[in-house]
C-alpha positions as CSV (number, residue, x, y, z in Angstrom):
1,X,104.6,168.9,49.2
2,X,104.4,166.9,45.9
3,X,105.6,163.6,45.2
4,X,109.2,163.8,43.7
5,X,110.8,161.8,40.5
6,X,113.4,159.3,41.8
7,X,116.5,159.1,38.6
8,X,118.5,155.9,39.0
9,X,120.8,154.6,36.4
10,X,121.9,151.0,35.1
11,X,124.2,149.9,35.1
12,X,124.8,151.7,38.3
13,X,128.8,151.1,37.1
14,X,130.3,150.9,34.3
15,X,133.8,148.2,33.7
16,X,135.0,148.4,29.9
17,X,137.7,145.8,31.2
18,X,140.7,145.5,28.5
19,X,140.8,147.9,25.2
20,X,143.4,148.2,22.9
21,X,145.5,151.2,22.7
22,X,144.2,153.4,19.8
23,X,141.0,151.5,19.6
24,X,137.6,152.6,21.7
25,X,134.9,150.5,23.9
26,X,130.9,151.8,24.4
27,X,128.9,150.5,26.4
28,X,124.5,151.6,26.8
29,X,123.5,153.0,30.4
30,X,119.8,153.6,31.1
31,X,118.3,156.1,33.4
32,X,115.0,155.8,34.7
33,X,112.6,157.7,36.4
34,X,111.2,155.8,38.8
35,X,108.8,159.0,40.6
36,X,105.7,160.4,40.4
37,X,106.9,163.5,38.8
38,X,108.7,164.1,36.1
39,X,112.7,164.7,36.2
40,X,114.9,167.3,34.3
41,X,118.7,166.7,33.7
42,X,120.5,170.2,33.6
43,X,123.8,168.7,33.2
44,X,125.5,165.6,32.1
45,X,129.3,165.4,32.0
46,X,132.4,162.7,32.3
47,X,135.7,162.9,34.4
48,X,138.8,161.4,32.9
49,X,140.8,161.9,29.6
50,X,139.8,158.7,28.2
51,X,136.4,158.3,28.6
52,X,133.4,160.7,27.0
53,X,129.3,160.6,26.6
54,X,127.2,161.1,24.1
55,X,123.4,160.5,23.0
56,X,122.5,162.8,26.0
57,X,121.4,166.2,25.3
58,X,120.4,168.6,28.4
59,X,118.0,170.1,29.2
60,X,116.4,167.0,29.3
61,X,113.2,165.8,30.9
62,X,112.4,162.4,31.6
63,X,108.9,162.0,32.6
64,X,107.1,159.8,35.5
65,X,107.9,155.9,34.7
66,X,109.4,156.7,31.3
67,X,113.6,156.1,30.7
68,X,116.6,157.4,28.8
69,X,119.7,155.8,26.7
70,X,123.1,157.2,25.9
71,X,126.3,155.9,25.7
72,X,129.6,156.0,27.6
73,X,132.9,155.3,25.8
74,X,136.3,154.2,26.8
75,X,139.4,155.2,24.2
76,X,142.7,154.8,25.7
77,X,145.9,156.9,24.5
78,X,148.0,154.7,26.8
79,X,148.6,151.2,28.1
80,X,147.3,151.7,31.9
81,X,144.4,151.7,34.4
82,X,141.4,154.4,33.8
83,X,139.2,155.1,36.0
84,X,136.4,158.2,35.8
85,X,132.5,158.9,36.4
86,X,129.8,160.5,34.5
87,X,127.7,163.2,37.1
88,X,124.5,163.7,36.2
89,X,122.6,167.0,37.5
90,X,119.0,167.1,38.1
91,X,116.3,168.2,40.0
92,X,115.9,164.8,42.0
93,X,116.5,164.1,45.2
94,X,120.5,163.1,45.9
95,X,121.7,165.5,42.4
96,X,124.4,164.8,41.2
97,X,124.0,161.2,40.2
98,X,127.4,159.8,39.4
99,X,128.3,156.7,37.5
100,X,132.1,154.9,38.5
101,X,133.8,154.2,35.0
102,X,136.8,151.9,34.6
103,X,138.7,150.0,32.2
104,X,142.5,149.0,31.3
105,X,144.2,150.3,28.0
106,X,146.5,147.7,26.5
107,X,149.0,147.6,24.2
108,X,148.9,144.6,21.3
109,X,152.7,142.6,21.7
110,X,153.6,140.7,18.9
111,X,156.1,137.3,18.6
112,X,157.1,134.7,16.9
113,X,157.9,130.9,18.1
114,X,160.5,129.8,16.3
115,X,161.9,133.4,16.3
116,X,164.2,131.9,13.3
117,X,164.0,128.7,11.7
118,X,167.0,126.6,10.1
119,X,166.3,124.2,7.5
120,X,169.3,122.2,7.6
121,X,170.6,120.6,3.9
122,X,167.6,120.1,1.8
123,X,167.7,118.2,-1.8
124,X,167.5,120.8,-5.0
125,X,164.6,120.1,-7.1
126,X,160.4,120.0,-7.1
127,X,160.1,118.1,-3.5
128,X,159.0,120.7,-0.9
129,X,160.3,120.5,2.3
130,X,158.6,121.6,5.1
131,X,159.1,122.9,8.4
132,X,158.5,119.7,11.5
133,X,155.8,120.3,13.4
134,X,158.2,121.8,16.5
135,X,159.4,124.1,14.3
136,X,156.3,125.4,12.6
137,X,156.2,129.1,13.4
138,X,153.1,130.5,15.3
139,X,152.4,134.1,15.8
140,X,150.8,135.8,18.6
141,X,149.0,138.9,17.1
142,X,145.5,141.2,16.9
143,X,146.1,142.3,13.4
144,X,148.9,139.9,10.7
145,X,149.0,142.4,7.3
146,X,151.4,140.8,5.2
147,X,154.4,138.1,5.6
148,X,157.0,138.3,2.8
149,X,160.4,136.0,1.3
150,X,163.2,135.9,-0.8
151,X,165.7,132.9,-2.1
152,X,163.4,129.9,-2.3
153,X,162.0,130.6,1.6
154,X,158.2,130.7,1.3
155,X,155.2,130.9,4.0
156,X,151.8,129.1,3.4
157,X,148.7,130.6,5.2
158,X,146.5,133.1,4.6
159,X,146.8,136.0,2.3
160,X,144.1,138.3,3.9
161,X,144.7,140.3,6.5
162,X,144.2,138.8,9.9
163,X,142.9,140.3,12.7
164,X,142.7,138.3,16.4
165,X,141.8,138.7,19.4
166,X,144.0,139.6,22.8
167,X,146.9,136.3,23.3
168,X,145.5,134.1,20.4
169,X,147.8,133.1,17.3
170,X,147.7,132.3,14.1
171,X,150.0,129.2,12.7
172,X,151.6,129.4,9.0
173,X,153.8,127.5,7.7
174,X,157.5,128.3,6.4
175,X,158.4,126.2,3.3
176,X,162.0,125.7,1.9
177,X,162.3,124.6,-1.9
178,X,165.7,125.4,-3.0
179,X,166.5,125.0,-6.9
180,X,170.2,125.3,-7.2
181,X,173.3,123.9,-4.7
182,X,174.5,126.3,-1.7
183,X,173.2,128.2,1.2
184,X,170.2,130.1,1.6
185,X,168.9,133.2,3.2
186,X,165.7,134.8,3.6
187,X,163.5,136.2,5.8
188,X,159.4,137.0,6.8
189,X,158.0,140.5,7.6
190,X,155.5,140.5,9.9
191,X,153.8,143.7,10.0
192,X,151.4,144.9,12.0
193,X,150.2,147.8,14.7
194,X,152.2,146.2,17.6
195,X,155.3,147.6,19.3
196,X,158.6,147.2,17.2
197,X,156.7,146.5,13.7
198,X,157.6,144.5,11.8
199,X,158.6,141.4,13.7
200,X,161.6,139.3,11.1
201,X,162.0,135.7,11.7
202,X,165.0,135.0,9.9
203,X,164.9,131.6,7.7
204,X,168.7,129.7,6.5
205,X,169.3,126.5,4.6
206,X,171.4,124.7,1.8
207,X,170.5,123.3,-1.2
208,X,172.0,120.4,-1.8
209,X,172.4,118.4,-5.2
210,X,170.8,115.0,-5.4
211,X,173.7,111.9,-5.4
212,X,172.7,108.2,-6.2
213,X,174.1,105.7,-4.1
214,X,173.9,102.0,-4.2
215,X,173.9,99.8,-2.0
216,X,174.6,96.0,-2.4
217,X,171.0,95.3,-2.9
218,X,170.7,97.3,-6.0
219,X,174.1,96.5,-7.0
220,X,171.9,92.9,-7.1
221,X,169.7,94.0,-9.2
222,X,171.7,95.7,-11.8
223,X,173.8,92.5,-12.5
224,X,170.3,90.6,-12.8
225,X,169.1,92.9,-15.1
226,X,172.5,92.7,-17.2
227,X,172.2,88.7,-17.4
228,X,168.5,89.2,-18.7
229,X,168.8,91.7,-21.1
230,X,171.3,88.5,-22.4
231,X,168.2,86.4,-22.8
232,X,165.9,89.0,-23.7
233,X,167.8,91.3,-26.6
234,X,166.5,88.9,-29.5
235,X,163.0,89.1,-28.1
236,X,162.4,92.7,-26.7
237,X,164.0,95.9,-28.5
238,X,166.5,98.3,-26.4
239,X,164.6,100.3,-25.3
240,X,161.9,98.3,-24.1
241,X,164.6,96.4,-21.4
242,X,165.9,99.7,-20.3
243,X,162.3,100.4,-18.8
244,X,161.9,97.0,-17.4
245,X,165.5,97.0,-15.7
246,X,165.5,100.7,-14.1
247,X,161.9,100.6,-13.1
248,X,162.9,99.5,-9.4
């Protein structure tokens, strides 16, 4: 009776842990021949709708001492547990050799913290005001397209398309620089391959006019500056004591 080949595969399982929904996972198994004589596979094939082979065509020999690559993917249509095996038929000793598969489909969930933001009464004008730190909006994603606003509500961050990893979050900042009096509306489109796309985070605030008011101090200083343009008209033209007297 001759010496029979021995087939043996590693990993001798195979976890693909978390995939996204609509996305795939591969991972490389080897199987050896660790005999004497050499091995033929007659028949490789996978059990479960989401998981499939490929890289091995049968018949397939592997000789004495000499190995053998393919690949086992995971492609989930659904957020929920798989589980399968690959069987592989042969003329060794202990045919079929089977290989557990396993892995958890997920579905990406998108929000938003603050899911609105309120600016409150902000001056008209060039200043920007921006968002307090508590109140900067970060969002939990694996793929940010686009964020978009209207009436004087704007977002700083990046313009590319981000794409992230499972519970991390990108941070952008909402900015509100009203140029006319009244209240304001606006809102940012978050669009992207989660559930419910896209997410809205609503933005409000008022433009409000700028007002001078004086208090005693510069009430002070203007009646300074009027008893010194008295000393100073015959030596300094109009003009020149209007900058001196309202630079303050």
């Amino acid at each position: 009776m001759g010496v029979q080949g021995q087939l043996t595969a590693n990993p001798a399982s195979v976890g693909f842990g978390s995939v996204l929904v609509g996305s795939s996972a591969s991972q490389t198994i080897t199987l050896t021949n660790s005999g004497t004589n050499g091995v033929t596979i007659s028949q490789a094939s996978s059990s479960g709708t989401a998981f499939s082979i490929s890289g091995l065509a049968t018949p397939l020999t592997i000789n004495a001492g000499q190995t053998t690559t393919f690949s086992a993917t995971l492609a989930p249509a659904s957020a929920a547990v798989a589980s399968g095996s690959i069987s592989i038929t042969s003329n060794a000793p202990g045919s079929p050799l089977t290989i557990a598969l396993s892995g958890t489909g997920i579905q990406p969930q998108l929000s938003a913290t603050p899911s609105s933001a309120s600016f409150g009464n902000v001056i008209t004008g060039p200043a920007i005001h921006r968002l307090s730190p508590s109140q900067m909006a970060a969002v939990r994603a694996r793929r940010l397209l686009r964020q978009t606003s209207r009436d004087g509500l704007q977002h700083h961050g990046s313009d590319r398309a981000a794409d992230h990893c499972r519970w991390t979050s990108v941070t952008f900042n909402a900015v509100f620089s009203p140029t006319a009096a009244g209240a304001a509306g606006g809102s940012i489109s978050v669009v992207s391959n989660a559930p419910g796309s896209p997410l809205a985070i609503s933005l409000s605030g008022t433009g409000v006019a700028p007002t001078l008011l004086l208090g005693a101090s510069r009430q002070h200083e203007l009646w300074k500056c009027e008893r010194r343009e008295q000393q100073l008209v015959k030596r300094r033209t109009d003009e020149q004591w209007k900058l001196e007297c309202h630079d303050f």
